[in-house]
Structures are given as structure tokens and as C-alpha cells.
SENUTI-264875 format. One record per residue (C-alpha): residue number from 1; residue in three letters; chain; z, y, x. Coordinates in steps of 0.5 Angstrom, whole numbers, plus 500, padded with zeros to 3 digits. Example, Ala and Ser with C-alpha at 12.3 -4.5 7.8 and 13.67 -1.06 7.14 Angstrom:
BEGIN
   nr  rest  kette   pz   py   px
    1   ALA      A  516  491  525
    2   SER      A  514  498  527
This chain:
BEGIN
   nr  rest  kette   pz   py   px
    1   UNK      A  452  458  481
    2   UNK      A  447  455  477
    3   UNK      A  450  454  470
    4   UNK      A  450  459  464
    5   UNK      A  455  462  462
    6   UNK      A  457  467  456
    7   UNK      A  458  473  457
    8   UNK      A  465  473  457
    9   UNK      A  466  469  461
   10   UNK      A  469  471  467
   11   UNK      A  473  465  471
   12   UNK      A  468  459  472
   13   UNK      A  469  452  471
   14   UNK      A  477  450  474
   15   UNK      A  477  444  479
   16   UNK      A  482  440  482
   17   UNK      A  487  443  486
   18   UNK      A  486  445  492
   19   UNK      A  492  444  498
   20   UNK      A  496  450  499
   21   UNK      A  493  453  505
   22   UNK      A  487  455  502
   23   UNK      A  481  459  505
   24   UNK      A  483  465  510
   25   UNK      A  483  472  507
   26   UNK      A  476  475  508
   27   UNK      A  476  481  512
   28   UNK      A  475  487  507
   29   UNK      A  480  492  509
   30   UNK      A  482  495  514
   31   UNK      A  487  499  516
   32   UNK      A  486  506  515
   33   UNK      A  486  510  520
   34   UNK      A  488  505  524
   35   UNK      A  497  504  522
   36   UNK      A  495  510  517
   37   UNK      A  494  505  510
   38   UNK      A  498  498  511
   39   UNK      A  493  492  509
   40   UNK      A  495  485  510
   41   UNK      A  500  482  515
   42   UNK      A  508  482  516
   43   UNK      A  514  482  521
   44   UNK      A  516  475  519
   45   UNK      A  510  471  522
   46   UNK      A  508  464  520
   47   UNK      A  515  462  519
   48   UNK      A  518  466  514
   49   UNK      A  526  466  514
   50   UNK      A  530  460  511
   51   UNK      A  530  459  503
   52   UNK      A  535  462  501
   53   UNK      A  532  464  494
   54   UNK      A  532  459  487
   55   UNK      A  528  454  484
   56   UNK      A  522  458  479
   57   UNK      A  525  453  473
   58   UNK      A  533  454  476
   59   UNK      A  536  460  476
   60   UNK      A  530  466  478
   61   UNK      A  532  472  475
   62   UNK      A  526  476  472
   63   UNK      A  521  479  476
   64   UNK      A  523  487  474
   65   UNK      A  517  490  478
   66   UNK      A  517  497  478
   67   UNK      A  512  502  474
   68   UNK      A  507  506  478
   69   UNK      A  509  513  480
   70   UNK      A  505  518  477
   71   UNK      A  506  524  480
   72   UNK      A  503  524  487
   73   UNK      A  498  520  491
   74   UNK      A  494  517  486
   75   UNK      A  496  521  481
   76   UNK      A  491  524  476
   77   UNK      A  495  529  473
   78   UNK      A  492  536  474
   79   UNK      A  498  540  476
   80   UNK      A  497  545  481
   81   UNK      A  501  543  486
   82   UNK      A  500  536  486
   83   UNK      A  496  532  492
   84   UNK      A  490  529  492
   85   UNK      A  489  523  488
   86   UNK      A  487  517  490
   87   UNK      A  483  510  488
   88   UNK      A  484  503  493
   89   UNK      A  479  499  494
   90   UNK      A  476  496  490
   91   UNK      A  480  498  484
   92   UNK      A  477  501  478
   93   UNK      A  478  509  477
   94   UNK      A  482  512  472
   95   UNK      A  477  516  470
   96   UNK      A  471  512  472
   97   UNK      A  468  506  467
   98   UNK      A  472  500  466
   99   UNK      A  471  494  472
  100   UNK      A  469  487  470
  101   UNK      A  470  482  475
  102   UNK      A  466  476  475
  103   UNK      A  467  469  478
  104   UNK      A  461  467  483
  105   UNK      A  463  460  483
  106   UNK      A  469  456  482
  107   UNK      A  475  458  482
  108   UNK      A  482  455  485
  109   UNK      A  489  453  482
  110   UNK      A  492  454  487
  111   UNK      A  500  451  488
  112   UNK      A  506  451  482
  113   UNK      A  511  455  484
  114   UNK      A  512  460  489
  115   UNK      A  517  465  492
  116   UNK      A  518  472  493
  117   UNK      A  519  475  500
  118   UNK      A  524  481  500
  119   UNK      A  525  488  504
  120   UNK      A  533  486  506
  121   UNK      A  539  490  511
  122   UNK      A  539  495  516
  123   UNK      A  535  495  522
  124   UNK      A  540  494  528
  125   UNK      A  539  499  535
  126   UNK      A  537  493  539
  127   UNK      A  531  492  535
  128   UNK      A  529  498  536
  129   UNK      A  529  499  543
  130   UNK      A  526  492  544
  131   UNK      A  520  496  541
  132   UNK      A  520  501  545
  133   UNK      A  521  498  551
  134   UNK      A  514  495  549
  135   UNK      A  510  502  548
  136   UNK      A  514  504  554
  137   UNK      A  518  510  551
  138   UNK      A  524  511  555
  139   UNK      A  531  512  553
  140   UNK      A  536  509  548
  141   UNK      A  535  509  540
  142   UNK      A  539  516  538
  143   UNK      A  540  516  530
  144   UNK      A  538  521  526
  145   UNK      A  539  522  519
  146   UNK      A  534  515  516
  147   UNK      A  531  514  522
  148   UNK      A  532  511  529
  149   UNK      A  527  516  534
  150   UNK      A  527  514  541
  151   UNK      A  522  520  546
  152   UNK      A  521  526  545
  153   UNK      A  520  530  539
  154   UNK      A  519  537  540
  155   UNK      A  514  537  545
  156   UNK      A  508  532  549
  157   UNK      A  510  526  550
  158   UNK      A  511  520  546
  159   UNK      A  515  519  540
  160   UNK      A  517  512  535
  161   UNK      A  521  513  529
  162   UNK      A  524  506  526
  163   UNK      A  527  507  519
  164   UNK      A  534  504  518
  165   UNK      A  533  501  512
  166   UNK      A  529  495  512
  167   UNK      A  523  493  512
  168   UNK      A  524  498  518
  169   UNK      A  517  501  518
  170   UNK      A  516  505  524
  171   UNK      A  510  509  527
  172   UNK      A  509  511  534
  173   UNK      A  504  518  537
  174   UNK      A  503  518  544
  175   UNK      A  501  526  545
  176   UNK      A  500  525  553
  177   UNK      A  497  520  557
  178   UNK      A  502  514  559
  179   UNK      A  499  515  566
  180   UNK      A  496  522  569
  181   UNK      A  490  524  569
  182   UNK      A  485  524  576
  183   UNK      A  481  531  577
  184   UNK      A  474  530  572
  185   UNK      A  476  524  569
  186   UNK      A  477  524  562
  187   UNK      A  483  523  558
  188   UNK      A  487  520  552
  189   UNK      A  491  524  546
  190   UNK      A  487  530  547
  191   UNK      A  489  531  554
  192   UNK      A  482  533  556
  193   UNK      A  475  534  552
  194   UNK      A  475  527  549
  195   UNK      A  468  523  550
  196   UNK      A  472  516  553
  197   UNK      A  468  509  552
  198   UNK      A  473  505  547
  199   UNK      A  476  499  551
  200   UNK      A  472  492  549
  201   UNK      A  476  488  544
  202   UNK      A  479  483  550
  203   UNK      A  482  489  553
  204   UNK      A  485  492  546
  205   UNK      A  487  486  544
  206   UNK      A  491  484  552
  207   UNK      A  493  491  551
  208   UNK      A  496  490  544
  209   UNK      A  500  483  545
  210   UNK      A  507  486  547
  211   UNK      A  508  491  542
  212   UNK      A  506  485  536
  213   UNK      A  511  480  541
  214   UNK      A  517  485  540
  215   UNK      A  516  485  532
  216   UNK      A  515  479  531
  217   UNK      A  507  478  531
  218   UNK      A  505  475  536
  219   UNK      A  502  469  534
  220   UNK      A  499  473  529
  221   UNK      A  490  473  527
  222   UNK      A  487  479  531
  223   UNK      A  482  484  529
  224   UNK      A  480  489  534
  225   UNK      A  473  491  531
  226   UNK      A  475  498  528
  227   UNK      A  474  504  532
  228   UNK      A  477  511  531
  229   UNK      A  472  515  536
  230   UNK      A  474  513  544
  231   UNK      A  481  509  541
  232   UNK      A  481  502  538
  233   UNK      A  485  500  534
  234   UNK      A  488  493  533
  235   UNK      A  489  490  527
  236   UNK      A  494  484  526
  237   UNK      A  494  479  521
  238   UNK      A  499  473  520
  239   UNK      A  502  470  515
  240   UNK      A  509  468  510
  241   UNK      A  511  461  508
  242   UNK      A  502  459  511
  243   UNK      A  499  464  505
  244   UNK      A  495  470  507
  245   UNK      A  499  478  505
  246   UNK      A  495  484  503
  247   UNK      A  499  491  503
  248   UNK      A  504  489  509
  249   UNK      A  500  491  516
  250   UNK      A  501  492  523
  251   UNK      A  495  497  527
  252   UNK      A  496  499  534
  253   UNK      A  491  503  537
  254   UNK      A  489  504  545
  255   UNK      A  486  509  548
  256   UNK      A  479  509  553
  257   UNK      A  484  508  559
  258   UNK      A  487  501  555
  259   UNK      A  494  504  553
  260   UNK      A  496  505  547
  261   UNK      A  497  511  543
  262   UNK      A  499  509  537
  263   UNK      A  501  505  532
  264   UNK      A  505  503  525
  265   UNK      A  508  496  522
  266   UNK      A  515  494  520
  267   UNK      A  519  491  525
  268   UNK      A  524  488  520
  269   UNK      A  523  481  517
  270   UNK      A  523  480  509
  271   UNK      A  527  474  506
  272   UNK      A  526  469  502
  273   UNK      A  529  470  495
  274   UNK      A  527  467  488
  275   UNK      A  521  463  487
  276   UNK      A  517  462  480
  277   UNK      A  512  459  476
  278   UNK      A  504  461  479
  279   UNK      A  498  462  475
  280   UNK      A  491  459  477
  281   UNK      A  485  464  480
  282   UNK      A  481  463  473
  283   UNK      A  488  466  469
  284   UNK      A  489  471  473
  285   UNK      A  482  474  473
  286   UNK      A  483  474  466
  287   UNK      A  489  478  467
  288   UNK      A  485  483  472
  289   UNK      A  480  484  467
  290   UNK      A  485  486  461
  291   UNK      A  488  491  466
  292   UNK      A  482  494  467
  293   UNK      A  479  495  461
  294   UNK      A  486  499  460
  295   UNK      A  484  503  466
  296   UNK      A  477  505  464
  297   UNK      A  474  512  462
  298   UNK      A  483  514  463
  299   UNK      A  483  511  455
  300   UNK      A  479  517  453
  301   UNK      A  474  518  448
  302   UNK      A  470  523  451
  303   UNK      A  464  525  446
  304   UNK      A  456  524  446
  305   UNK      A  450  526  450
  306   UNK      A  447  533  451
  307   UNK      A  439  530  451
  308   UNK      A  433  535  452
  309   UNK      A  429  535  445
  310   UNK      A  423  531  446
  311   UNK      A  416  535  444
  312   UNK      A  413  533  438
  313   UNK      A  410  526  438
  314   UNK      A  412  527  446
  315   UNK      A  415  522  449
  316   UNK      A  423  521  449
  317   UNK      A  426  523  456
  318   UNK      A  429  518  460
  319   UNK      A  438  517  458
  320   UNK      A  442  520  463
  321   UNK      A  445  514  468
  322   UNK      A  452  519  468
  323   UNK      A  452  521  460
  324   UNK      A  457  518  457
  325   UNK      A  455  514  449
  326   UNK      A  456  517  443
  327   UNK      A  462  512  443
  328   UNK      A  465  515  448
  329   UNK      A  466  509  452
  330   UNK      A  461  508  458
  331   UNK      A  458  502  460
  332   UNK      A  463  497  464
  333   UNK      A  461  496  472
  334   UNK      A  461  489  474
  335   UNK      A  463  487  481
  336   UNK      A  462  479  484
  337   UNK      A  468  475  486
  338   UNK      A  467  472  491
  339   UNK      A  473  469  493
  340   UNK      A  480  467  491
  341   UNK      A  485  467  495
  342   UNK      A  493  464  494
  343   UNK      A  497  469  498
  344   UNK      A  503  475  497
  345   UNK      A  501  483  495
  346   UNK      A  505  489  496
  347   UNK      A  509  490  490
  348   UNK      A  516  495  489
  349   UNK      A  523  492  485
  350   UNK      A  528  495  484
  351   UNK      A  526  500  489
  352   UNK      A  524  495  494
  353   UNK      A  518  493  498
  354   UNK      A  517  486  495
  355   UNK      A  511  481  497
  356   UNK      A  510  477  490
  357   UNK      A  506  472  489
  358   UNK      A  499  473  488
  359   UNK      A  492  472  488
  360   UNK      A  487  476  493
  361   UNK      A  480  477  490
  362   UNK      A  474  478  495
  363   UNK      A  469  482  490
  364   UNK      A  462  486  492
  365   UNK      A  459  490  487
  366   UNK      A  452  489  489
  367   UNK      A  450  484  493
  368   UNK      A  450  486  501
  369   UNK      A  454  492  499
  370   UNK      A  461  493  503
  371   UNK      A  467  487  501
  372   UNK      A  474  490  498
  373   UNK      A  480  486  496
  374   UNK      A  482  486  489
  375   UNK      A  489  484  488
  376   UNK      A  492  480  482
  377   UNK      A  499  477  481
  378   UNK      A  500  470  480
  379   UNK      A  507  470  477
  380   UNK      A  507  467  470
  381   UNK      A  508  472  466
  382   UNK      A  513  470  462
  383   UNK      A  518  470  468
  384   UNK      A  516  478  469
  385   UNK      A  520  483  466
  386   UNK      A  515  489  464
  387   UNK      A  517  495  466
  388   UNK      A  518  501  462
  389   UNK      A  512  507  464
  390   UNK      A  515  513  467
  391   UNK      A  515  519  463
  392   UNK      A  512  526  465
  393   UNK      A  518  531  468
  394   UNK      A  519  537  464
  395   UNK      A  517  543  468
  396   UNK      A  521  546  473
  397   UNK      A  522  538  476
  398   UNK      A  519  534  481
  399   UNK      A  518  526  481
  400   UNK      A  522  523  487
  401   UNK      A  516  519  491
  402   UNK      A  521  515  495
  403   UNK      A  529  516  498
  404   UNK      A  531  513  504
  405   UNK      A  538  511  506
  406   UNK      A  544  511  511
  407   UNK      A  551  511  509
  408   UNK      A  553  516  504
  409   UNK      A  546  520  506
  410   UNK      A  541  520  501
  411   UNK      A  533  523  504
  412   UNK      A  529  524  499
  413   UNK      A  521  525  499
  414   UNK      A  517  529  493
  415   UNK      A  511  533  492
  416   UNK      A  512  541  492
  417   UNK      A  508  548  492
  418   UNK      A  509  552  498
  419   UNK      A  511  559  494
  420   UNK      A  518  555  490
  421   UNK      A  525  553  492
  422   UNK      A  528  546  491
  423   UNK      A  534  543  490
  424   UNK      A  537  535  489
  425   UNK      A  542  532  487
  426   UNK      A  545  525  485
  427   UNK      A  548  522  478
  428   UNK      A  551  516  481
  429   UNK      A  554  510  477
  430   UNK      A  556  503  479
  431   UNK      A  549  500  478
  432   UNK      A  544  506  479
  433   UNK      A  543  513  483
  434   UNK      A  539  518  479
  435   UNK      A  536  523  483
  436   UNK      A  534  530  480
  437   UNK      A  529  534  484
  438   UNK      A  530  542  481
  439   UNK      A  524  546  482
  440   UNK      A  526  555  483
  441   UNK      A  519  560  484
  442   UNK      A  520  564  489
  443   UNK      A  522  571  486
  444   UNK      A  517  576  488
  445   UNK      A  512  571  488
  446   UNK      A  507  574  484
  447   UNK      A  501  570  486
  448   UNK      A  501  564  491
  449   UNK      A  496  559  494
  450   UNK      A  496  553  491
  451   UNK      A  498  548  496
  452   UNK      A  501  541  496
  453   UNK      A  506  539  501
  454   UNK      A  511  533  502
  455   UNK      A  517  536  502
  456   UNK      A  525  532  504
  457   UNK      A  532  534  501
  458   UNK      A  538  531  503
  459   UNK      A  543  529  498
  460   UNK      A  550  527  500
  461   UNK      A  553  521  495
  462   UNK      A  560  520  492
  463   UNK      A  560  514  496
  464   UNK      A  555  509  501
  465   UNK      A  549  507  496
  466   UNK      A  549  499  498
  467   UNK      A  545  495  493
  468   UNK      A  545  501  488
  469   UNK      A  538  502  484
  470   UNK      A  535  509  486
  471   UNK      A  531  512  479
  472   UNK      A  528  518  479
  473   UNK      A  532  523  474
  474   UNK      A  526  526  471
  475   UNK      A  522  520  470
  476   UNK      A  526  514  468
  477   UNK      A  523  510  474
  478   UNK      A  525  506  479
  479   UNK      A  524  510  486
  480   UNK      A  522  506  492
  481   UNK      A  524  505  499
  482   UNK      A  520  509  504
């Protein structure tokens, strides 16, 4: 863009609204892993459900979005026993210098008002099956605990787990080839020594259509161009109400003999539920990088810089590009947006995966370096209720990291160390249920190897869950659905 702008201007001119069904999201994340990470996509397909939520200027309830968890995945924190942080594409590190995205043209307005699309209900047994016929797994959906389970889980074979709480996510492992092998031919899922040429793209995409057709995606956009060694992975994208969704995937993966191997998604639909009042590209930019000036340097004023002293009347040696100003503040790292998209991002509230209105920022850092999807909520802010941050647990707690439901059976999941015990239990009343995860060491462990595990525990209810909030005791957060 020719026009000079000041340097704090971050958004661009604004110009005319453009339609609601905006450009394409570029392709800038793929899925990690191939069905590991989800990005981009939904059960429910282009048409959504039907519009059961309320006017933004009727009766919409506040948005309540649940604060980030703080203790696991992502966490900074440095206990001993808690895994390894983590930073999502394109966002800024916590501990890294502030980001400050800059807009490389003009930005939209997008449309006024726009709904969220809610995880609702229970997976049914039928829909299951109807999955599992498609990854060619014999056998009926059997209940166990959380989770539908159809295949075998004690040895080779082929497995697919479906949570029954919607959204229903599911994953699927194939640990021996669907057909057998012929003498010195090489085979997938570790069968032989791998070595195998991946299938085209064509072959993939063919191989992956009846898997997408019996959760719903069918007629979703297609990328088969991500590799895993000899495996392809399929990544399907399609859209909610005509907008684009980020956070939301499914990735089938087919192995070198055209078979798929594995693969996650959701295999329930979300619905409809309140619509609200949206902000245009330029304000929510404004809002990014608001967020991302807190974000920066972690909040620290981290001290000066130790320089060599010069010579006398010798030069001054050159600034350390990594040394943080006397100030304690870094200089902020700038990244170009490219494009602004009008769609919906993964989101929690009240515990449950909600796609929320929001914009989704192309950014680039240098120019030709690798693209990264940022993502901005679009809901006016005044119709957001602010969560209140989540507190540190006392020692000898562990924050829950997200719960499972059946009835009256609560399956809980937390980061714990290999040399303690643990123990949950539920405080339950008519809106919520608090559960406190209690940390005991071993006795006689005098000294213990420092490892991370993601561990579960079962907690019986005084009664079946139903539309109760799940908060962590030890925190005050609103636990999610995993």
C-alpha cells in the first residue's frame, strides 16, 4: 500500500462493506500431525443447523468465554511436573517480545451481527457405527466409560474412540494394514520397515471421501498436500452458515497402499445459539494488538544489558540483538497482515467448545516467510462477559484440564508426576460442579525423575451432570469438554 501512515496506525483506511461471504481463508495452518491439532473445518457442513439462537439486539445472553487454563499445555509456569509449554502459530510468546501486527492494505467491515455454533446433546450409537463401517472396522459401538470404542484395543488392529458428549470428538489408529501384506512388499503402520511412496493427492482424496461423507463433510474443500513420511493426510475444510471456522478439523491420513490409517474430527454437529453484535477487521485489529502488547516480555521488567567495555577511544561494540533495554522492555516484533477474513474460531463457555464470531488474520512476518493464522473475536465487546482469571492452585492441587460425561460418571483429566498419587472428588450444586484433584507423594520416594504424564480419574456424581458447569476447584475456572 502506497499511503503513509503513523506509526500507530495499525488498521488501514476502512472501505465499503463487502458481501458476507468474503474471500477464502488462506491455507496457513495445517493440521499437526495430520488429526493431532484441529484447524479449520466442522461437522455440520456448509448449512449449519436451523436458527434456534436469539436476536443480537433481542434476548442474547452475554458471551461468558472461559478463561485460558494455566497449568498444562501452554503453561509457562515452571513446576516440576508440568509439560511442556507451547505457543500457536502466529501468537506472540509469552515470554518473547510484544507482536504488533500491521495491516498491508485495507481492511473489511464485515457483516452486523453474527451467531455462535455450539457443542449440544450426546453422540447416538448409530452415528458411531456409521463411522466406523466407513474405516471399515468391524463390530457394534460398545460403551465404555466417556467414550464409544469400536475395534480392538488390546492388541493389532484397528481402533476408533468417539466421546459421547457432544462434539463427539473421535480419533482412529490402524496398527495393522487393512489388507495383507504380499512377500517383500512394503507395508503401512509399521508392519514392514517403512519406505513406501505416498499415494497422489487424487488417490488420497478418493480414499478419504467416505470417511468425510459419514461425518458430514462431504462436500467439504480438500487439502491432501501435507505429508507424514509414506502417509498423506487429508485435511477437510468446509464452512458453518457460508463463514470459514479455524480451531474445528478433520485430517484423515492414508498410508502408501491407499488405505487410511488414521484420523481425528468431530462427528457431532454444533447448533445455532445466540447471535451478537460484530465489530469490523480495523477494531479487532486494534483489539489483537492491545492483547499483545499485555502479552509481551510476560509483563516483566527484566533489567539492562551486560556490554564489553570499549577500549579507550576504541570503538563501541556492536548492541546484542537478543539483550533486553535498560527499560526492561524489548522492542516489539512487527508481523503484516495480509488478509482479514469474516469467520468463526474455537472458543470455550461455560466449559463448551463454541465457534464464536471472529475475524481471521493472515500474517507473515518477513516477507516470503511462512504464513500463520491469527485470530481475532469479532463480538462486540460490550455484549462479552470478561472472565475472571484463574487463580494458581495451592500446593499439593492439580488444575483439571478438561472432564468428560456420562450420566452420573464424571472422567476427569489433569497433569500429574509419576512418583504421587491422586485422588478427585465433586462438590456439587444446582448450577455447578467443583472438582478438586488431591496430590499425595509416594512414601519412600525420596528422590524421583521428573516426568509429565496426562493422567484421568473418575468421580461418581450425586446426580447425572446434565447442563451443570464444570469448574476447577483449585483454580475457579470453568473446565472444558475434552
Amino acid at each position: 500500500m502506497s499511503t503513509e501512515r503513523p506509526d500507530n496506525d495499525v488498521t488501514g483506511p476502512r472501505r465499503r462493506r463487502p458481501p458476507l461471504a468474503v474471500a477464502s481463508v488462506a491455507a496457513a495452518v495445517l493440521l499437526a500431525g495430520g488429526g493431532g491439532a484441529y484447524w479449520a473445518s466442522t461437522a455440520s457442513g456448509d448449512g449449519g443447523t436451523a436458527d434456534s439462537g436469539s436476536s443480537a439486539r433481542g434476548e442474547a445472553r452475554p458471551l461468558a468465554l472461559d478463561a485460558p487454563a494455566g497449568d498444562g499445555p501452554g503453561d509457562t509456569s515452571s513446576s516440576s511436573d508440568s509439560p511442556p509449554s507451547g505457543i500457536a502459530p502466529g501468537e506472540p510468546d509469552p515470554g518473547g517480545p510484544p507482536v504488533v501486527y500491521r495491516a498491508s492494505g485495507e481492511l473489511p467491515d464485515g457483516p452486523d451481527e453474527a451467531a455462535v455454533h455450539e457443542a449440544r446433546g450426546t453422540v447416538a450409537s448409530a452415528d458411531v457405527a456409521r463411522l466406523a463401517k466407513a474405516l471399515g472396522i468391524p463390530g457394534s459401538p460398545r460403551a465404555e466409560g466417556t467414550s464409544w470404542v469400536v475395534g480392538d484395543d488390546d492388541g493389532p488392529g484397528a481402533l476408533l474412540k468417539v466421546a459421547k458428549q457432544a462434539p463427539g470428538t473421535w480419533t482412529f489408529a490402524r496398527t495393522t494394514p487393512a489388507k495383507p501384506c504380499e512377500p517383500g512388499t512394503m507395508c503401512a503402520n509399521g508392519a514392514s520397515e517403512p519406505g513406501g511412496d505416498p499415494v497422489s493427492e487424487k488417490a488420497a482424496k478418493a480414499a478419504a471421501i467416505p470417511v468425510l461423507k459419514a461425518v458430514g463433510q462431504d462436500d467439504a474443500a480438500l487439502n491432501a498436500g501435507q505429508l507424514m513420511g509414506d502417509v498423506r493426510v487429508v485435511n477437510a475444510d468446509p464452512k458453518i452458515d457460508g463463514l470459514p471456522t479455524y480451531g474445528w478439523s478433520t485430517g484423515v491420513q492414508v498410508g502408501p497402499d491407499g488405505e487410511v490409517t488414521g484420523g481425528s474430527g468431530h462427528l457431532k454437529a454444533l447448533e445455532k445459539g445466540d447471535a451478537y453484535p460484530a465489530v469490523g477487521a480495523d477494531e479487532a485489529l486494534k483489539q489483537l494488538n492491545a492483547a499483545s502488547r499485555g502479552k509481551g516480555d510476560g509483563g516483566r521488567d527484566i533489567g539492562g544489558c551486560a556490554t564489553p567495555v570499549p577500549l579507550e577511544g576504541g570503538p563501541k561494540p556492536p548492541a546484542d540483538p537478543q539483550c533486553v533495554p535498560s527499560n526492561g522492555k524489548r522492542a516489539p516484533v512487527e508481523q503484516t497482515v495480509e488478509d482479514a477474513v469474516f469467520g468463526l474460531a474455537l472458543n470455550h463457555v461455560d466449559g463448551r467448545p463454541t465457534l464464536v464470531p471472529s475475524w481471521l488474520f493472515t500474517v507473515r512476518q518477513a516477507p516470503g516467510g511462512p504464513e500463520n493464522t491469527v485470530t481475532q473475536v469479532a463480538v462486540d465487546p460490550e455484549f462479552i462477559e470478561q472472565p475472571e482469571p484463574p487463580t494458581t492452585p495451592s500446593s499439593g492441587e492439580r488444575k483439571v484440564t478438561s472432564y468428560g460425561a456420562d450420566g452420573r460418571t464424571l472422567e476427569v483429566t489433569f497433569w500429574g508426576g509419576v512418583c504421587s498419587t491422586y485422588t478427585a472428588s465433586a462438590e456439587e450444586s444446582a448450577g455447578q460442579v467443583a472438582i478438586s484433584v488431591t496430590e499425595k507423594p509416594q512414601e519412600g520416594k525420596k528422590a524421583c525423575i521428573a516426568i509429565a504424564k496426562e493422567l484421568t480419574r473418575t468421580v461418581t456424581l450425586q446426580e447425572p451432570l446434565g447442563d451443570r458447569a464444570v469448574v476447577d476447584a483449585a483454580s475457579g475456572g470453568t473446565v472444558p469438554r475434552g
